[in-house]
C-alpha positions as CSV (number, residue, x, y, z in Angstrom):
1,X,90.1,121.6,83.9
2,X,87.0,119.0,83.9
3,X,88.1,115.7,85.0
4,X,86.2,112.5,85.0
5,X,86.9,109.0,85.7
6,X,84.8,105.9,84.1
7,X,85.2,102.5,85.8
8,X,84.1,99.6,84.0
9,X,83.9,97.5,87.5
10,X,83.0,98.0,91.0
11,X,85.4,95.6,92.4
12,X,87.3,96.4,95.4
13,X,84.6,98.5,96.6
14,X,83.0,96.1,98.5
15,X,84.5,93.6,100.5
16,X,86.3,90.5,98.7
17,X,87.6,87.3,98.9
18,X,91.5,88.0,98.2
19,X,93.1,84.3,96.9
20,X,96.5,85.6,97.7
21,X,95.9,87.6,100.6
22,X,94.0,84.3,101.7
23,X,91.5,86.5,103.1
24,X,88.5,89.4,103.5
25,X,89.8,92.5,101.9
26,X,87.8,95.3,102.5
27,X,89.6,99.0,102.3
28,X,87.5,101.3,104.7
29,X,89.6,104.4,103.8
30,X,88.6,104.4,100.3
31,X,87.1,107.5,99.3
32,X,85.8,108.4,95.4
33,X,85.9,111.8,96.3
34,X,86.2,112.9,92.4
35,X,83.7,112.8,89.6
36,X,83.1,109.3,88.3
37,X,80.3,106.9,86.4
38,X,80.4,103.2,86.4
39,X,79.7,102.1,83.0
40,X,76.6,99.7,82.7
41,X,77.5,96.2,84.0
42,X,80.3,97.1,86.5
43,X,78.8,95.7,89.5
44,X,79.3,92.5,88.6
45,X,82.0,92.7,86.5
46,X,85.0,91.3,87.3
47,X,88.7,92.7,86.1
48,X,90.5,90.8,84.1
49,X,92.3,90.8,80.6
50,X,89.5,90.3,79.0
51,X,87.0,93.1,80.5
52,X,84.8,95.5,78.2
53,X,82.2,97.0,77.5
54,X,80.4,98.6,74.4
55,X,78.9,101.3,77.1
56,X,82.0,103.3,77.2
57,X,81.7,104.8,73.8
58,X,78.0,106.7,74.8
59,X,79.7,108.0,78.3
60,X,82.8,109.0,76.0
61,X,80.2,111.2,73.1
62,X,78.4,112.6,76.2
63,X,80.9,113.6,78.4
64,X,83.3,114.9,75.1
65,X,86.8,115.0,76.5
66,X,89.3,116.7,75.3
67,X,91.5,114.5,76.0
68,X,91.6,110.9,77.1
69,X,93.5,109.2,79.4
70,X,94.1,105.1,79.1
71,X,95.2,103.0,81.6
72,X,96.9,99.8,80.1
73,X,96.4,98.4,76.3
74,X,96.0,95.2,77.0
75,X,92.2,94.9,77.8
76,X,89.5,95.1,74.8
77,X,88.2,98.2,76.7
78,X,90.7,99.8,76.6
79,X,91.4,99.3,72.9
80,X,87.5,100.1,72.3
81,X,88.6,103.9,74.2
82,X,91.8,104.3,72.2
83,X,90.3,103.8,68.9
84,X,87.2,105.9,69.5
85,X,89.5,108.9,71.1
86,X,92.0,109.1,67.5
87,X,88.4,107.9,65.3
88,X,86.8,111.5,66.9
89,X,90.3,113.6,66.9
90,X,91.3,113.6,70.6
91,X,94.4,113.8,72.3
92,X,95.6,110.1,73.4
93,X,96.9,109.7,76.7
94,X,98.8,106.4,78.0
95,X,100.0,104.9,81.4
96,X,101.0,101.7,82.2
97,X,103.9,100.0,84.9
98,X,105.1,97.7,81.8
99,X,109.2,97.1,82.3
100,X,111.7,94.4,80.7
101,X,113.0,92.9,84.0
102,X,111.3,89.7,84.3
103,X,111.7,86.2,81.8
104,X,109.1,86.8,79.5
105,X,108.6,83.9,76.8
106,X,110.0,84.1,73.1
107,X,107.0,84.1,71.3
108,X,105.1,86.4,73.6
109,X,108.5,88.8,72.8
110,X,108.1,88.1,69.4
111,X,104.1,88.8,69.5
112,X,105.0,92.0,71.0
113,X,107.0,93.4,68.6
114,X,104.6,93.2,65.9
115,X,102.2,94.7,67.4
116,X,103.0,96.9,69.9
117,X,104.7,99.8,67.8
118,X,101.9,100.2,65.6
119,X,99.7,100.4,69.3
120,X,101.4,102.5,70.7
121,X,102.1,105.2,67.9
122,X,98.8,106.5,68.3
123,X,99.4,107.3,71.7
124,X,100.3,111.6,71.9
125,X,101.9,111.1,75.3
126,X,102.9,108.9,77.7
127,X,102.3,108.8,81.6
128,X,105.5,107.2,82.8
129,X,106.1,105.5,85.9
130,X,109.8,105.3,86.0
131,X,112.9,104.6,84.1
132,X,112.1,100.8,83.8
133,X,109.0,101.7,82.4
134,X,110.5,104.4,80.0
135,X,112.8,101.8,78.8
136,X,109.9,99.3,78.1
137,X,108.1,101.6,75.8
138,X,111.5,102.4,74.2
139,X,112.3,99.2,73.1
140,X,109.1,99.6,71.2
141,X,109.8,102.5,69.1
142,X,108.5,105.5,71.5
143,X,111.0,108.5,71.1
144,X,111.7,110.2,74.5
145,X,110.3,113.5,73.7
146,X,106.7,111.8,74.4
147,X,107.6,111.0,77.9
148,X,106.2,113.0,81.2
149,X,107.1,111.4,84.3
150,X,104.0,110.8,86.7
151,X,104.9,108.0,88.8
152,X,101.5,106.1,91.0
153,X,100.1,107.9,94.2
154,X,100.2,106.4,97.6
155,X,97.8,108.2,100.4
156,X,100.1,111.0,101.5
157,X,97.7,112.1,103.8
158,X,97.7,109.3,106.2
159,X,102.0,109.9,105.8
160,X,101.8,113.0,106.7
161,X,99.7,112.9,109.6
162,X,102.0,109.9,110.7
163,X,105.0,111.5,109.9
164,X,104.3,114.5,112.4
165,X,104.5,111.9,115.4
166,X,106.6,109.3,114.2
167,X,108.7,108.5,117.2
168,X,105.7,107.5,118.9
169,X,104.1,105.9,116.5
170,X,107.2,103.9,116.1
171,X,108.0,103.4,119.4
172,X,104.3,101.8,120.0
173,X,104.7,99.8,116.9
174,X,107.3,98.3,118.1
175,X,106.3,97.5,121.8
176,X,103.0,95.6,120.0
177,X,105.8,93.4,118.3
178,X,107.9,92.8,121.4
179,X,110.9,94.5,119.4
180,X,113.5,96.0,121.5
181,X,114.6,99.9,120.7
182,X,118.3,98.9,119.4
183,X,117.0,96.8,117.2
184,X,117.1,97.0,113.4
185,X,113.9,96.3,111.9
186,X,113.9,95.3,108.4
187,X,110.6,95.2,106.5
188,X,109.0,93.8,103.1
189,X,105.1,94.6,102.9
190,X,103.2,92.5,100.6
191,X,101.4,88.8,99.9
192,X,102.8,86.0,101.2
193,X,103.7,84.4,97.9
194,X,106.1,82.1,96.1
195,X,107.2,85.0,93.8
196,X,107.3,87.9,96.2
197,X,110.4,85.7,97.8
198,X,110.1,86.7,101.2
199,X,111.7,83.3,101.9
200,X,114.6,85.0,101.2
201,X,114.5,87.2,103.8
202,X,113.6,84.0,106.0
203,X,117.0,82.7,104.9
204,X,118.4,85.8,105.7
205,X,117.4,86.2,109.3
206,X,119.1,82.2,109.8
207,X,122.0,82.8,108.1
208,X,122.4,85.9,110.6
209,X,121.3,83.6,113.7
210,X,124.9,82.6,113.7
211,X,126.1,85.8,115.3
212,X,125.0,88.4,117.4
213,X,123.1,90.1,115.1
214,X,120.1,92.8,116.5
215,X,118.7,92.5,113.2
216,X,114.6,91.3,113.1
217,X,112.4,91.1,110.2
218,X,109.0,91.8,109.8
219,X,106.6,90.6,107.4
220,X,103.6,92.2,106.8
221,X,101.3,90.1,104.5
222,X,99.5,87.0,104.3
223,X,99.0,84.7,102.0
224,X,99.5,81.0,101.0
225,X,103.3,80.9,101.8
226,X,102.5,81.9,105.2
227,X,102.4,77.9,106.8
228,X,105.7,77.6,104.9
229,X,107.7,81.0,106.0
230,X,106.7,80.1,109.5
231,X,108.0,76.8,109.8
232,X,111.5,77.9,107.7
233,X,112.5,80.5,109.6
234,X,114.7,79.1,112.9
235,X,113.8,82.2,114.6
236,X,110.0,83.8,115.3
237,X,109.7,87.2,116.8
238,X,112.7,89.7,117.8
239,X,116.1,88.7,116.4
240,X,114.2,86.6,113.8
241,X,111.1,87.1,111.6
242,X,107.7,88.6,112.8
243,X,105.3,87.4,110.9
244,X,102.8,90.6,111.6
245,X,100.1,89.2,109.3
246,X,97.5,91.5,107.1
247,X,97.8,95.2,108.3
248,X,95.3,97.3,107.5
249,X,96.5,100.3,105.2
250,X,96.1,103.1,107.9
251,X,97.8,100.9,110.1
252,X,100.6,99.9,107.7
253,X,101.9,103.5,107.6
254,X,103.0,102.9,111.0
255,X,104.7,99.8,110.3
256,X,106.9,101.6,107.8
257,X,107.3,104.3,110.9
258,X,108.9,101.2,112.8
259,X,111.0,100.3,110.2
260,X,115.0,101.1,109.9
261,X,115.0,99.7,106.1
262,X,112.7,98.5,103.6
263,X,113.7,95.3,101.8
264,X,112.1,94.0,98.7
265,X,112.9,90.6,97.2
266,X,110.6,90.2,94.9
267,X,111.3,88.2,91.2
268,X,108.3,90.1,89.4
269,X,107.5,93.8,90.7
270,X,106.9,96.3,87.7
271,X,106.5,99.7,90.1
272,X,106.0,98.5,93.8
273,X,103.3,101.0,95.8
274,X,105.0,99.3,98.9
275,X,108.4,100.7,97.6
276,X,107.2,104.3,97.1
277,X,105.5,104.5,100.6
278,X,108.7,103.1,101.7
279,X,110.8,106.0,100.2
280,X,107.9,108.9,101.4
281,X,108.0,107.3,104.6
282,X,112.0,108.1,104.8
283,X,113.3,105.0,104.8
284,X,116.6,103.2,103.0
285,X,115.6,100.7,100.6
286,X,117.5,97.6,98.9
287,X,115.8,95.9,96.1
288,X,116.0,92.9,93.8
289,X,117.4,93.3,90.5
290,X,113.9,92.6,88.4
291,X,112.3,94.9,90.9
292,X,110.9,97.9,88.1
293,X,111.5,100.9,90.7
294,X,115.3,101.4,90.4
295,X,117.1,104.2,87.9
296,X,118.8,107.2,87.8
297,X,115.8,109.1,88.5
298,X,113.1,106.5,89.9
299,X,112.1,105.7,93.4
300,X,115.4,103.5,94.4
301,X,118.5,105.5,93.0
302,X,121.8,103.4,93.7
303,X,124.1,104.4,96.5
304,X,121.6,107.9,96.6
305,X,119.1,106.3,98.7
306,X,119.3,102.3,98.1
307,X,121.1,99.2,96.7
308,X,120.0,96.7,94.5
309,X,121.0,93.0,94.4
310,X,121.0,89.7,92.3
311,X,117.1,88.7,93.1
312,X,117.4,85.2,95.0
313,X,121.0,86.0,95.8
314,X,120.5,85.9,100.1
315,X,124.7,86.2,100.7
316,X,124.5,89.3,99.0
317,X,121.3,90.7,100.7
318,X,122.9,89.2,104.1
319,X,125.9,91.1,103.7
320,X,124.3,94.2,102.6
321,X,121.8,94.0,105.8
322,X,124.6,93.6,108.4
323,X,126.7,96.9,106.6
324,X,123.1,99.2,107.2
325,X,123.0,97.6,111.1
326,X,126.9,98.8,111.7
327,X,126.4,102.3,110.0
328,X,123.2,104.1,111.2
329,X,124.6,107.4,110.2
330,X,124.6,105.6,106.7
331,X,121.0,105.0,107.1
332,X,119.9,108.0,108.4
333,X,121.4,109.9,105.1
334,X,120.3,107.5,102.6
335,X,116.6,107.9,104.1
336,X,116.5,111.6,104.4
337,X,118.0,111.2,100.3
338,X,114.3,108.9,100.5
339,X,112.2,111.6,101.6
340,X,113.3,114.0,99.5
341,X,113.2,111.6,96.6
342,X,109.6,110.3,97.7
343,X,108.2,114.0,98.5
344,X,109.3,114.8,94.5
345,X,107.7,112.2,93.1
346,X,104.7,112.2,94.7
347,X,103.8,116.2,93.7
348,X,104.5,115.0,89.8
349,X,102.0,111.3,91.3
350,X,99.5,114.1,92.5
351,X,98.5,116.6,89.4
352,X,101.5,118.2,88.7
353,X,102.1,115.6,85.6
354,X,98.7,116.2,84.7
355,X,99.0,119.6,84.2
356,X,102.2,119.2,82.1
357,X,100.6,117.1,80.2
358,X,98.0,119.5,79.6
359,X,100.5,122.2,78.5
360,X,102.4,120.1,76.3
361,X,99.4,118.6,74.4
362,X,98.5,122.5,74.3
363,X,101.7,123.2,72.4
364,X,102.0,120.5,69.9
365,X,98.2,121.6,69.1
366,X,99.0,124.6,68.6
């Protein structure tokens, strides 16, 4: 199998100024070890919804794929691909993190289904992500027999180097923070931003500050909320909030090492990378209802390895907080269910789905 990537920018390799991080982001693990070509123009192309370019249909005709794999349908590149893949008789390939658990406006909804079921009935397979995503693309008139899971890959590398020494790396985590051992240590990875709703884990921690709670959050991120979050929360540091500021992804693997439980608040979240670390890190996870990684068979399964909760409603994520601190037995068997759950999905996130893919196009040619 000949695989080849084409990337119509460059951005991210270098380092950038991040508006939400509200800082430098440069990723020094980032390795293209795979065979690539930047299309003409991608240095200084920025992404956006609007991004294309006319190149992609020469590197298509010369590299003469079999198959072709699109990521998104929203961009005019990506259009440009998808019509020159069924023009020339190829096997169409979607994925995309779309889901149906955020306000979205009437006439965008309306829009959309117009034109969507037309798009997407030239797609051959989809790439799924989960079973928010699934129910996305049904909505739109996609049967289920042109679903194969894949779910997006986190670096299970740096995991599993991590995971072979985790007490220590845990224990030195926390004795950076100042967090003692008995502690329960709560965490949400991501920007510090208004819809992310870390807040409510701010409110959390001082709703809890009226007992004797060994409960502390950590919140790694920054971002424009950070002034904010700090001056909200009655409590900084151990038995309150940390605010651990940008980690650095090989760093951040560590963090989740720390952690007891993964918590994520936020209002708009189709498939969370933070969440799936979280479950491949072995950790119990509760989630906001418009969260997109909760089903029967996604990342978060209910009562299996997580809860989910009313997004915004912090009496309800209290409560559940304080029953994970009383039962640690609890949490040790809903993160092992995590780690089983995350080690799954990341095989199908790492070429497995490819390769069914491959031998399910093979049939329906055939």
């Amino acid at each position: 199998m000949d695989l080849k990537v084409f990337f119509a920018s460059k951005h991210g390799l270098d380092p950038y100024q991040d508006k939400n991080f509200d800082r430098e982001i440069k990723w020094e693990s980032l390795k293209l070890d795979f065979d690539h070509t930047f299309l003409p123009g991608a240095a200084n192309r920025k992404p956006s919804a609007k991004i294309d370019c006319h190149a992609v249909v020469d590197s298509l005709v010369g590299f003469d794929p079999d198959i072709v794999l699109v990521y998104g349908y929203i961009q005019p590149l990506q259009r440009r691909v998808m019509r020159w893949a069924k023009a020339n008789g190829r096997q169409l390939l979607l994925v995309g993190d779309s889901e149906l658990r955020q306000a979205r406006g009437r006439v965008k909804g309306f829009v959309k289904k117009l034109w969507l079921p037309r798009v997407f009935s030239s797609i051959d397979l989809f790439l799924t992500v989960g079973d928010a995503n699934e129910a996305y693309y049904r909505s739109y008139g996609v049967p289920d027999y042109k679903f194969v899971r894949m779910f997006f890959p986190i670096d299970t590398t740096s995991f599993d180097q991590s995971l072979n020494d985790r007490e220590q790396q845990r224990a030195r985590v926390r004795r950076l923070l100042g967090i003692p051992h008995d502690h329960m240590v709560v965490l949400m990875v991501g920007k510090l931003v208004s819809w992310k709703r870390q807040a409510d884990l701010v409110k959390v921690s001082n709703l809890l500050q009226s007992g004797s709670s060994q409960i502390t959050i950590v919140l790694a991120g920054t971002g424009p909320d950070s002034d904010r979050l700090n001056s909200e929360a009655q409590a900084s540091g151990p038995g309150g909030v940390v605010f651990a500021g940008f980690i650095p992804p090989e760093e951040l693997v560590h963090y989740y090492l720390a952690a007891d439980v993964y918590v994520h608040c936020s209002a708009k979240e189709p498939h969370s990378l933070a969440i799936s670390e979280a479950i491949y890190a072995g950790l119990p996870v509760v989630v906001s209802d418009r969260c997109g990684s909760y089903g029967p068979s996604d990342d978060v399964q209910v009562g299996l390895n997580g809860y989910v909760y009313p997004c915004g409603d912090v009496t309800i994520l209290a409560a559940l907080l304080e029953k994970y601190s009383k039962k640690p037995t609890v949490r040790q068997r809903l993160g092992s269910e995590s780690r089983r759950i995350g080690t799954a999905h990341q095989t199908l996130a790492h070429a497995k789905s490819i390769c069914q893919v491959v031998d399910a196009l093979a049939m329906i040619k055939d």
